[in-house]
Every structure is written in structure tokens, then in C-alpha cells.
N, C-alpha and C positions, 0 to 999 in steps of 0.2 A: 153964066148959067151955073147953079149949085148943082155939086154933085151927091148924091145920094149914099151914103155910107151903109154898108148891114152889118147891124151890133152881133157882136162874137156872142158864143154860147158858153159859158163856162163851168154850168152844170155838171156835164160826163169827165171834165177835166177834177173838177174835186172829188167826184166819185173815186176815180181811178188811185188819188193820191191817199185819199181814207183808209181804202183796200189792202196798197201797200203799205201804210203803218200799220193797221192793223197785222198782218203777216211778219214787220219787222219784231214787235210789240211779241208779239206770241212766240216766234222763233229765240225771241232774249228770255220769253218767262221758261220755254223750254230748256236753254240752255242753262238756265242760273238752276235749275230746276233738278237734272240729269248730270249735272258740272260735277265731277271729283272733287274731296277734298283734298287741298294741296299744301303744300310746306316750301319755303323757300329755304335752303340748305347752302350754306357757302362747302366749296369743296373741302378747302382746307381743315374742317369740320369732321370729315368723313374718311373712309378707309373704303377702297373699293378694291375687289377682286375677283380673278377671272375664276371660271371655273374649267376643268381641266379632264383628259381622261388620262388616267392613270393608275398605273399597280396601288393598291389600295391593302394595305400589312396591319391587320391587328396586333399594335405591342402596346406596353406599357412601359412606363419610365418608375424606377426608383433608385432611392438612395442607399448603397450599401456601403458597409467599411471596411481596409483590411484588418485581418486577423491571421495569426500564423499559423499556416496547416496543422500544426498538433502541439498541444501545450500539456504538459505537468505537473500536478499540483504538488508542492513542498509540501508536508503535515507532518505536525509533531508525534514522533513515535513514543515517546517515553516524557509527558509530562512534566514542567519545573517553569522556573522563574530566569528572564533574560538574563547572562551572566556577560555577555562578550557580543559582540558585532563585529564581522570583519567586510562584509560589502556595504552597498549600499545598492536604490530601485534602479533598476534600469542599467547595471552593469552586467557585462559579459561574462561569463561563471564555467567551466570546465566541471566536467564529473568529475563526483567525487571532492568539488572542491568545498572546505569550508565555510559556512553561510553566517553560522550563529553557533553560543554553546549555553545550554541551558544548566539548570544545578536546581536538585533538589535530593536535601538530606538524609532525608526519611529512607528514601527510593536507594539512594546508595549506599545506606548501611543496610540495608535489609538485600541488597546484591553481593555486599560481602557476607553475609551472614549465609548465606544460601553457597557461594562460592566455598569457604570453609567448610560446611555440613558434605560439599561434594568432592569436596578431597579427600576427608574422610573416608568417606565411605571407598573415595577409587583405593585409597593404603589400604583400608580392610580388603578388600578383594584384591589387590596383589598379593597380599599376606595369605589369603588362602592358597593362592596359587603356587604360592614359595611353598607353603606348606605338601602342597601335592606333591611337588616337584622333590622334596626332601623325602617323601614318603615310598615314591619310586626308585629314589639315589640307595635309600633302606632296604627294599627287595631286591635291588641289583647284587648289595654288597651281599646277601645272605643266598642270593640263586651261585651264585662266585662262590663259595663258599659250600654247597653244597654241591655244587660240578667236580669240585676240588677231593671232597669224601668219596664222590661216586667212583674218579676216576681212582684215587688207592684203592678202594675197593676191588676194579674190573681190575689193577695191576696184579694186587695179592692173588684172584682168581683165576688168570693167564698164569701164572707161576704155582700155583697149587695145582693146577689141572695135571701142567707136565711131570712134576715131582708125583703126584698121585698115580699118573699113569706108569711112571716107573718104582713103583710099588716103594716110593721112599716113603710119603708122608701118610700119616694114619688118615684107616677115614672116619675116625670120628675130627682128625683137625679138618679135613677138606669138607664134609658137611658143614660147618663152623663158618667155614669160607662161602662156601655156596649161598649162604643164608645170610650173612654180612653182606654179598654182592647183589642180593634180590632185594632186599630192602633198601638200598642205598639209592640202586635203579627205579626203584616204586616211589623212593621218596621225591629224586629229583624232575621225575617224572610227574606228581602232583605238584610240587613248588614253583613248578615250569606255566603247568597250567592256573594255576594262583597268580604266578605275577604277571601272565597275559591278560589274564579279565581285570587285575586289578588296575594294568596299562589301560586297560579298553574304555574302565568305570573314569577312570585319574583324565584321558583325553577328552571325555562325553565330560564332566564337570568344568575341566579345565577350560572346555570351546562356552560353556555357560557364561564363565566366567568373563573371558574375552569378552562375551559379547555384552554383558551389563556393565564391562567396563567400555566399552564402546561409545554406550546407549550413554553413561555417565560423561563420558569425555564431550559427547558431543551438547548433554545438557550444561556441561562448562564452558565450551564455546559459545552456544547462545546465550550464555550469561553473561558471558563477556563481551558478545557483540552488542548487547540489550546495553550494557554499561557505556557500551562507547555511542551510545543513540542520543546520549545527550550533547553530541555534537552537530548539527544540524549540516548537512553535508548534501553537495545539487547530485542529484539523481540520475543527470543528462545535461551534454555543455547547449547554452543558449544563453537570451536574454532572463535577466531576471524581472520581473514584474509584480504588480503588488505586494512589494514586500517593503511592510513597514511595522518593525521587531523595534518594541520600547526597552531600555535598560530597567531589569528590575519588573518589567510584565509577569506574569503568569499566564502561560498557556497548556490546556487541559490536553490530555493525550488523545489523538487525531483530528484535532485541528489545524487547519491551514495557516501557513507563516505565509505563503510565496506562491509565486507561480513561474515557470523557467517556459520560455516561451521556446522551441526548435526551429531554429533558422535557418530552416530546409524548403523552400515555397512557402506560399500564401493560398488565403483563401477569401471568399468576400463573404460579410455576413450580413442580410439587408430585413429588415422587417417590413411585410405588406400590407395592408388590407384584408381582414377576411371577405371582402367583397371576392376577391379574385383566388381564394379557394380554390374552388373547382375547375380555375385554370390552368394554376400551373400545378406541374409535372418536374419528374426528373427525367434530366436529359433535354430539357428545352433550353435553343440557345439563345445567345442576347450577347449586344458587342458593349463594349465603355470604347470610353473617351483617353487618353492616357498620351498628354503631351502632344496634344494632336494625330496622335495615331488611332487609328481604331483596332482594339483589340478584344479577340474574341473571347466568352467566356461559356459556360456550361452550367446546370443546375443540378448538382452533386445531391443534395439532399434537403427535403418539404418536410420540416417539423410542425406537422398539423395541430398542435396544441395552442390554443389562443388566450391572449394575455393583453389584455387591456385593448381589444377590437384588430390583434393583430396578429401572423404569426412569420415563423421566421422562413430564412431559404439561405442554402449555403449554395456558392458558385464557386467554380472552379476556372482557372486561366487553362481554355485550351489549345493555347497557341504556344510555339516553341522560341514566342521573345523573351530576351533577358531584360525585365522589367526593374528597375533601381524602386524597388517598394518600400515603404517603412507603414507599421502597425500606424494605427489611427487614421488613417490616408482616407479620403469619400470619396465615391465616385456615384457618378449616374448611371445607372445601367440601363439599356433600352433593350426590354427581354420581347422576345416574338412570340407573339400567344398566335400566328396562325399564317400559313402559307400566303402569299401576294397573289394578290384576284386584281384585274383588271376590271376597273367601275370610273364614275364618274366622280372627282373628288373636291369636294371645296375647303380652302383653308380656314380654322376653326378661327371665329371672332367673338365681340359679346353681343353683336344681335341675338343670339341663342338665348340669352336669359331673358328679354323681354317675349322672344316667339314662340319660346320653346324647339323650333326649330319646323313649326307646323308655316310660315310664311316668309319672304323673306324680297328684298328692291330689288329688281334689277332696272338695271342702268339700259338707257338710250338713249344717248347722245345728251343733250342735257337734262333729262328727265329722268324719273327711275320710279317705275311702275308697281305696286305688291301684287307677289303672285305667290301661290299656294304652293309649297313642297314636300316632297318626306327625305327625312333624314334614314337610314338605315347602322349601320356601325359608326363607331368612332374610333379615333384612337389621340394620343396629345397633340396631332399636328394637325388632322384632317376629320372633315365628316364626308360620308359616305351617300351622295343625291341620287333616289332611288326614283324620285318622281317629282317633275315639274321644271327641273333644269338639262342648258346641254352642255357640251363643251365648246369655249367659247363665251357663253355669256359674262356680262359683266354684273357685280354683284355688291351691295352693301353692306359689308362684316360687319362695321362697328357700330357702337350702341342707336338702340330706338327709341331709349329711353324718352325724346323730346316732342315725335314726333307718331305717337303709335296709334293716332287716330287717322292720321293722313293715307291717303290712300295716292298720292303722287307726289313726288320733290322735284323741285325744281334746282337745279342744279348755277347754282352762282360761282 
């Protein structure tokens, strides 16, 4: 007996299969749709780094050089043509020591000529002086002299008194006497007061005298130290520098031969940026580098005058190391434009020139996402993540250049 089979339905069975492609079908137009775009990045390509909280120091870096605490400049005092050389640049030079000797002819006969005119004149005023001197030795000899009449005189008249009182001598001799001894007294009496004024007028000429002999003696000395100026001589012991004296040169009076450097400390000279103007200050510190040591320095003095977009900053070492320095020497100086603030800090890479520093990857795990940030301060090492990052994250410094459309990497 045949069995009776009932044919299957397979209608709701396709439906059901439709429905889920359908649903497959949409879910992939969705996702291709919504889907990032992505980059695939080999690691070795890239530079990652964390980001961090930490004290966060506004400084700057520059290059300064040394220079010796105080320099001197050599300059010609008395004009001529190079005649002798005795150093040479860069030798060690004691005051007072000989450098160079110059020669011009003109100049030196025209110094004797003035020398002669002032000796002259100092003999004429000794000569008056002698003359004084003789004129007083003359009323000396003539008041002597007169002291000598007065006193025969007051003898005869002591010896006439007493003869007249004992009725020896007449008195028409004793009047005779009387009148000889009042004159003689009257005379030496004005002679007395003659040779005091004429001492008093002889001292007041005689101190004139001294003193234009003085004023002369001393305008001989500067004539003769003027003459000896043509020997170029250091003014203070140090290094000598820039000095380079031709034989047979001409150089004009107060121009520079040389420079003697005082090798007594140092100092750093660095030129800035006018950017940074209005930052720095005197008194702001900043350490170098020196041998591996770090050593501290100070900002002595901001020469605000700018000279081709730059100007200058003198530093001072103010630490009590004995540093073996020599002139021309560079260093880096890392000066501190601002107290250490605790922030969130990322080390500075070149994604910043493609971002500007308004976006920037972070990393997970092998992926690395764009998200939006702000940079705040900077300084040579680090930027300052004011918003969008924490500490802890992992981050893409290095260039975007490849891939600045993408919006995910994928990490190989």
C-alpha cells in the first residue's frame, strides 16, 4: 500500500532568508557609509609619546659667547706713521709695556720748537727773580749802613749830653748834636719802613713769579710726556686683541691700534630675538652647560637697541666655580622666562606644523584616533595641553604630513 507523502512549503522559508539579507545588505551600506577614514601606518614610521603631568618652566635657549669682564681700548694719542712693532695679537702685555712706536716729523719738530720757546721764557722769569733777589741784597746793604750812621750818631749824643751837662761842651756844639741824632733816627726810621714794603712788593712778585714758573714747568712736562706718546704703550696688563699695526701705516690721532682684554672673569654676550623683548629682564637666571656641569648664570645687562631683528644681553657667572674659560668659547644658555607651574606637558614633535597644534592621534592599542586639542605655552622641549588630553595618554608627535585626511591608523 503506497504511502501518501505532504509536499513541504517553502514559501515563509524564502521570505525569512530575503529579510535577512536585506538587513545584511543595509547594515554593510551603513557601515561603509558611517566607516572612518583610515591609514595603515607601520610603527617603525612613527614616534609615539606619552603625555605627562609635570612642572611646566617657560625658558628659552640661546647662544651666547665668552667675552672678558672689561676690555680697553689702545688709541693713538699723538698721530704718525708705524715705525717699530714689538708684540704681536694675542700676546700677554703688562702696563705700561711697549706695543708700538710711531714717528712723525712735523709733530716732533714743532714739540722742540715749543720746548725751546718754554725754556726761554722759564730763564726770563728766573732772571727776574734774581733780579728781585739782588734788589733786596741792595737795601739790605744800604738799611746796614744806615743802622751804622744812626748808631754814631745816638754815641756822639750819649757823650755830648754828659759833657754838656757838666757845662764842658758849648751849646751851640750840643744843639749840632741833637739835630745830627734826630735826623739820622728819622732817616733810619723811614729806610726801615721802605725796605719792609719793598720786601712785602719783592715777596707778592716773587710768589707770581713761582707760580708762572710752575704753570710753565708743568706745560714742559706735558710736552714732554706728549713727545713720549709716540710710543704706544698697554695702559693695563691683559691679553692683547685686535691688534694688527702695519709697518710704515699711518694712523690719525685717536684711533684704535688694539684692544687689551683684563683677565680678571668673564662674561657671556648672546644676541636675541626682538621677539623676546619684553621678556627678558635683569636679574633673570638661566644655567649653561660647561663640561657637563651645570652652571649658573645671571642677566647683568638688556641693551634694548636692535640691530638687524636682534638685540643683545650680557650674563654674568653667578656661581663661585673656577671655570678654565677662554674668549670666543659658545655656550647654550637655558634662561627662565617664568616660575614652574604644574600642567599637563607633551614633548614638542613636527605634528605641530601640519596641526598647528589644534588636533593631534592618540594611540589605543593598535589604533590611534584624531581628537581635538589646545596647546597653551611652549617652551624648546615641551607644549603645554590645556584641553583634550590627560596624563597617560599615548600620543603621535611625529609628522602628518602622509596622512592628514585620515581620521584613524591603524597601527602595523
Amino acid at each position: 500500500m503506497d504511502t501518501i507523502l505532504e509536499r513541504k512549503n517553502n514559501k515563509k522559508k524564502y521570505l525569512t532568508a530575503a529579510v535577512l539579507a536585506a538587513l545584511i545588505l543595509g547594515y554593510a551600506a551603513y557601515a561603509m557609509i558611517t566607516k572612518k577614514r583610515a591609514y595603515n601606518v607601520a610603527q617603525s614610521e612613527i614616534t609615539i609619546k606619552t603625555v605627562e603631568s609635570d612642572f611646566f618652566e617657560d625658558f628659552m635657549v640661546l647662544q651666547a659667547r665668552v667675552e672678558p669682564m672689561n676690555s680697553i681700548l689702545v688709541n693713538i694719542v699723538e698721530g704718525g706713521s708705524v715705525q717699530e712693532i714689538f708684540v704681536s695679537n694675542g700676546d700677554k702685555v703688562t702696563q705700561g709695556q711697549p706695543l708700538a712706536r710711531l714717528y712723525n716729523p712735523n709733530t716732533e719738530l714743532n714739540y722742540m720748537q715749543q720746548e725751546t720757546a718754554i725754556i726761554e721764557q722759564i730763564n726770563n722769569l728766573n732772571k727776574a727773580k734774581l733780579d728781585l733777589r739782588n734788589q733786596e741784597l741792595n737795601l739790605a746793604k744800604d738799611l746796614v749802613s744806615i743802622e751804622h750812621d744812626y748808631q754814631d750818631a745816638k754815641n756822639l749824643y750819649d757823650l755830648h749830653k754828659k759833657l754838656f751837662d757838666q757845662e764842658i761842651l758849648a751849646k751851640n756844639d750840643w744843639e749840632k748834636t741833637q739835630e745830627n741824632f734826630r735826623f739820622q733816627k728819622e732817616r733810619m726810621n723811614i729806610i726801615k719802613q721802605s725796605v719792609t714794603k719793598e720786601k712785602q712788593a719783592n715777596q707778592i712778585q716773587i710768589g707770581q713769579l713761582n707760580q708762572s714758573i710752575g704753570i710753565m714747568e708743568k706745560s714742559l712736562g706735558v710736552l714732554r710726556t706728549n713727545k713720549k706718546n709716540f710710543l704706544v704703550m698697554a695702559p693695563l696688563s691683559g691679553r692683547l686683541s685686535s691688534f694688527e699695526p702695519v709697518l710704515g701705516q699711518t694712523y690719525q690721532q685717536g684711533q684704535t691700534l688694539g684692544k687689551i682684554d683684563v683677565m680678571k672673569g668673564y662674561k657671556l654676550l648672546a644676541d636675541v630675538d626682538e621677539f623676546y623683548l619684553p621678556k627678558v629682564t635683569q636679574g633673570q637666571k638661566g644655567t649653561v652647560d660647561f663640561n657637563g656641569q651645570e652652571v649658573a648664570v645671571v642677566i647683568a645687562k638688556v641693551i634694548p637697541e636692535i640691530k638687524g631683528g636682534k638685540f643683545q644681553v650680557e650674563l654674568n657667572f653667578s656661581g663661585n666655580e673656577q671655570l678654565d674659560l677662554k674668549q670666543g668659547l659658545s655656550f647654550s644658555v637655558r634662561l627662565n622666562l617664568s616660575e614652574k607651574t604644574k600642567s599637563i606637558v607633551l614633548s614638542k614633535g613636527t605634528f605641530y606644523q601640519e596641526t598647528a597644534g589644534k588636533w593631534i592621534f592618540v594611540v589605543n592599542g593598535n589604533k590611534a584616533e584624531r581628537r581635538k586639542i589646545t596647546i597653551g605655552r611652549e617652551n624648546p622641549l615641551y607644549y603645554e595641553i590645556t584641553k583634550g588630553l590627560q596624563p597617560g595618554d599615548k600620543v603621535i608627535t611625529s609628522t602628518y604630513r602622509d596622512y592628514l585626511e585620515a581620521e584613524v591608523l591603524s597601527i602595523e
